[in-house]
N, CA and C atoms as an extended XYZ file, in Angstrom:
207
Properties=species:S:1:pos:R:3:atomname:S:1:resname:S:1:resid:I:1 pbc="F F F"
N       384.510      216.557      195.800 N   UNK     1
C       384.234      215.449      196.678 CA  UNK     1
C       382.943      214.775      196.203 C   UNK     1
N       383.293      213.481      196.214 N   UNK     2
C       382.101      212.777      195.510 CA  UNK     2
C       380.720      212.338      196.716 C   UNK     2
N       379.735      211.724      196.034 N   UNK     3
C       378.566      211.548      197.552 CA  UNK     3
C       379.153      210.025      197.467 C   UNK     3
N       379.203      209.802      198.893 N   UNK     4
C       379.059      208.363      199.210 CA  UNK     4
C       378.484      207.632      198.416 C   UNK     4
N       379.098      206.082      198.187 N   UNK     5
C       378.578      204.804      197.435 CA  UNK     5
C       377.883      203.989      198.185 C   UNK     5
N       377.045      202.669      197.907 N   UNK     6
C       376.581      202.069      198.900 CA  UNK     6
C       377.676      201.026      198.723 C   UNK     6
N       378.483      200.888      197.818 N   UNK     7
C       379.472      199.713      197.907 CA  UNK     7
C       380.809      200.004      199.333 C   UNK     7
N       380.424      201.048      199.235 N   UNK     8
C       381.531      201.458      200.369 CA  UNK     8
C       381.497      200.855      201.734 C   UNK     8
N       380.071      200.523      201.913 N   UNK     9
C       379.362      199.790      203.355 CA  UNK     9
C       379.910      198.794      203.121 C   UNK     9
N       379.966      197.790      202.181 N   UNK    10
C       380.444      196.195      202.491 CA  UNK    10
C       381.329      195.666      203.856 C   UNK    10
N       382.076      196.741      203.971 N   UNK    11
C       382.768      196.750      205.362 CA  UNK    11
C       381.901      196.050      206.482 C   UNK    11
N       380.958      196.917      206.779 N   UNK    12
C       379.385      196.465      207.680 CA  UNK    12
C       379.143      195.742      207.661 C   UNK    12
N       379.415      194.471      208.537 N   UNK    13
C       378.309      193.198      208.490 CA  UNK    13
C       377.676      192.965      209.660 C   UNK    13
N       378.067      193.668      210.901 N   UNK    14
C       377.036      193.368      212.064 CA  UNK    14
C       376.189      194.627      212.318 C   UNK    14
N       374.952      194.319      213.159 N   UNK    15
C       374.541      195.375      212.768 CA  UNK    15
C       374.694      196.345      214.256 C   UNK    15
N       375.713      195.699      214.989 N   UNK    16
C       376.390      196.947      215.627 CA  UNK    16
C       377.271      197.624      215.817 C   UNK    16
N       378.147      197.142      214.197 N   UNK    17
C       378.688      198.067      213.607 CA  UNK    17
C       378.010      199.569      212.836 C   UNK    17
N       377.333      198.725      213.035 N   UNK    18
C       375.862      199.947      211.745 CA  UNK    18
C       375.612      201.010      212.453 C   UNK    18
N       375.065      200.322      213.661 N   UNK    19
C       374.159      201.094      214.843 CA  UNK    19
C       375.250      202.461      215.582 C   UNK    19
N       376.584      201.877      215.398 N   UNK    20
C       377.758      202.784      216.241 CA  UNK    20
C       377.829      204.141      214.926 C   UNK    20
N       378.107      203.617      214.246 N   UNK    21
C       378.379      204.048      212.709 CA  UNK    21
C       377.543      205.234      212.690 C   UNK    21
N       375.922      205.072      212.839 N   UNK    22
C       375.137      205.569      212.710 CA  UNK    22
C       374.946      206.762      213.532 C   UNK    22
N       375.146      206.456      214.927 N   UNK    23
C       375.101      207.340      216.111 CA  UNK    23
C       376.573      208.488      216.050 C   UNK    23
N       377.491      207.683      215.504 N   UNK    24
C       378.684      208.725      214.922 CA  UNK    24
C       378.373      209.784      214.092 C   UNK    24
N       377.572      209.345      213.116 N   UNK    25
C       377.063      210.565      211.900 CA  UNK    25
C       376.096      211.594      212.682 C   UNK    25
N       375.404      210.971      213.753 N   UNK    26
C       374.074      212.155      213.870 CA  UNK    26
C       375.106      212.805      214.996 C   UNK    26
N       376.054      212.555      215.381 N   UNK    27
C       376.377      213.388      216.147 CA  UNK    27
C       377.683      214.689      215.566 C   UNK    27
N       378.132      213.862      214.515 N   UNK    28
C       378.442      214.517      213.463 CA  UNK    28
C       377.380      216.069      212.858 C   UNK    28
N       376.531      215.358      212.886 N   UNK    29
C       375.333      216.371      212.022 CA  UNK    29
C       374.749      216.972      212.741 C   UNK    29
N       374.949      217.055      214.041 N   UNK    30
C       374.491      217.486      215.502 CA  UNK    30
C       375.559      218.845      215.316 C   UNK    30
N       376.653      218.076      215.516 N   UNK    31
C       377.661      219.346      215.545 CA  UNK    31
C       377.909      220.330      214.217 C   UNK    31
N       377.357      220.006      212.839 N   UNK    32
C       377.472      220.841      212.052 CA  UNK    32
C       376.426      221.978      211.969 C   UNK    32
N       375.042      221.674      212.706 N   UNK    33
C       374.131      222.494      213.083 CA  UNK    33
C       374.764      223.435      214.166 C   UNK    33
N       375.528      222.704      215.249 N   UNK    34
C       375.791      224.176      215.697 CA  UNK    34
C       376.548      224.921      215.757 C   UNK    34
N       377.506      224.205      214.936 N   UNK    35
C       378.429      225.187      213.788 CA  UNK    35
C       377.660      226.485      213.601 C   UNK    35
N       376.822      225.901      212.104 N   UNK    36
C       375.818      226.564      211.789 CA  UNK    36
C       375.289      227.992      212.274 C   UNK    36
N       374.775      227.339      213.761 N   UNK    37
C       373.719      228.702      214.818 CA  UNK    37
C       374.663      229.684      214.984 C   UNK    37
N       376.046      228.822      215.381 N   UNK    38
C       377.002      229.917      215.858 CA  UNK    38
C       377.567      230.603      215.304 C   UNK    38
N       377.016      230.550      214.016 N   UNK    39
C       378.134      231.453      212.625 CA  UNK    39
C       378.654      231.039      212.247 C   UNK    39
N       379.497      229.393      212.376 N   UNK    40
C       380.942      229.090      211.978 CA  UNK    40
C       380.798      229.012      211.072 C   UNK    40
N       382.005      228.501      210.202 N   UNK    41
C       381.738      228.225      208.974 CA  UNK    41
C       381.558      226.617      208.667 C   UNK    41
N       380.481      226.067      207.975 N   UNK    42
C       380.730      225.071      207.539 CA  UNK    42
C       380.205      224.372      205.984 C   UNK    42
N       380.829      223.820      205.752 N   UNK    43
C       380.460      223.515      204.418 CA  UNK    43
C       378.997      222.798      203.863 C   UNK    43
N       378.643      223.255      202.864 N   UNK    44
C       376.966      222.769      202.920 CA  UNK    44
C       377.028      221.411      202.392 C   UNK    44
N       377.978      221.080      201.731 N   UNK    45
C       378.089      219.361      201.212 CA  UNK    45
C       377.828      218.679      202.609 C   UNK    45
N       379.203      219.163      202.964 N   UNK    46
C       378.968      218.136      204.340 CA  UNK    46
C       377.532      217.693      204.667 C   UNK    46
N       376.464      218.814      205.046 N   UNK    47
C       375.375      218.149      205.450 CA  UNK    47
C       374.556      217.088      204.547 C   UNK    47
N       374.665      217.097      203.232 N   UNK    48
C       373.963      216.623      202.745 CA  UNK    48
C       374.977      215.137      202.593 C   UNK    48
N       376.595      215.369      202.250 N   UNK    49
C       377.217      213.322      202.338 CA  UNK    49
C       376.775      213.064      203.520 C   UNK    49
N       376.619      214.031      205.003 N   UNK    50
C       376.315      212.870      206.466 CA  UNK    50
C       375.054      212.057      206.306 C   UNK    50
N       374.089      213.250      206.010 N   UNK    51
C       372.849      212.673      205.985 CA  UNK    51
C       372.464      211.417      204.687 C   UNK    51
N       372.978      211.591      203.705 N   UNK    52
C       373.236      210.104      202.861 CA  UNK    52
C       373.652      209.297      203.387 C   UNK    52
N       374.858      209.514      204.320 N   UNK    53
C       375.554      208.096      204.571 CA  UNK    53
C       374.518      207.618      205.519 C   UNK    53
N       373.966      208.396      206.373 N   UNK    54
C       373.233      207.588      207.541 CA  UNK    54
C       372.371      207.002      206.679 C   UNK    54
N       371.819      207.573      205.776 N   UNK    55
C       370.143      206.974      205.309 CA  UNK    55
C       370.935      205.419      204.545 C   UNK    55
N       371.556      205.534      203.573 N   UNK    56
C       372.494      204.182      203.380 CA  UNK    56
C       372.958      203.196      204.526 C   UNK    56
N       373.638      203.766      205.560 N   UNK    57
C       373.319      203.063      206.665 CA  UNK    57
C       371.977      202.397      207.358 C   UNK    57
N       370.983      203.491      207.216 N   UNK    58
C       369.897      202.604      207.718 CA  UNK    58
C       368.620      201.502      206.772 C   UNK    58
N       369.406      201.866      205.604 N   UNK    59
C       369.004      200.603      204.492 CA  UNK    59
C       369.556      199.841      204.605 C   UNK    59
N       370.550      199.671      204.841 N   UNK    60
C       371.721      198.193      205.090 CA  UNK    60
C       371.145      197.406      206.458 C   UNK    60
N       371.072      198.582      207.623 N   UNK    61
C       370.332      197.921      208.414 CA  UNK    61
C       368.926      196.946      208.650 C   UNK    61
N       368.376      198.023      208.048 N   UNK    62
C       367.172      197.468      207.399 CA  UNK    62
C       367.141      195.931      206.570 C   UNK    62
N       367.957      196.038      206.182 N   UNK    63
C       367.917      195.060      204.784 CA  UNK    63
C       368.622      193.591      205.461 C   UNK    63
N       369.314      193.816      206.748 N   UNK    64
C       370.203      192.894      207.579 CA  UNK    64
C       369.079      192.095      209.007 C   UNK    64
N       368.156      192.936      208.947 N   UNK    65
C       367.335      192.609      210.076 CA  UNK    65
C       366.455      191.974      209.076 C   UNK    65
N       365.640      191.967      207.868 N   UNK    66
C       364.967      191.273      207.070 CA  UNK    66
C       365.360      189.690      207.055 C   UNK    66
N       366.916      190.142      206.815 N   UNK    67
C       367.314      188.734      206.089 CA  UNK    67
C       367.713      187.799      207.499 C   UNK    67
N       367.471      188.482      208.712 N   UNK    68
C       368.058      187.801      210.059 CA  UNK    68
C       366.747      187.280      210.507 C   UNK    68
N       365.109      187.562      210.352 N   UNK    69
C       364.010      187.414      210.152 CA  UNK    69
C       363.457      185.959      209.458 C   UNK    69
């Protein structure tokens, strides 16, 4: 499994698409922590594509509120 692209975002153009997007992943990454505590099993990629995609997400954001500025 490959890491997320930033070309993959183009989809994104409002930024509360971003903002939903965003709150999806941490809750995503919410629940792989307590996977985690509880023993389950989960895969260690996973944590590291969620946490890319958000941070890519919040550059796009970033970069959308500049240019709305």
């Amino acid at each position: 499994m490959s890491l997320p692209k930033y070309k993959d975002l183009l989809s994104f153009t409002s930024l509360v698409e971003i903002e939903t997007e965003i709150d999806l992943l941490q809750r995503t990454l919410f629940d792989f922590r307590m996977k985690r505590s509880t023993k389950r099993t989960v895969k260690p990629h996973s944590f590291l594509h969620t946490k890319r995609k958000i941070a890519q997400l919040n550059f796009k954001r970033s970069s959308l509120l500049k240019l709305g500025n």
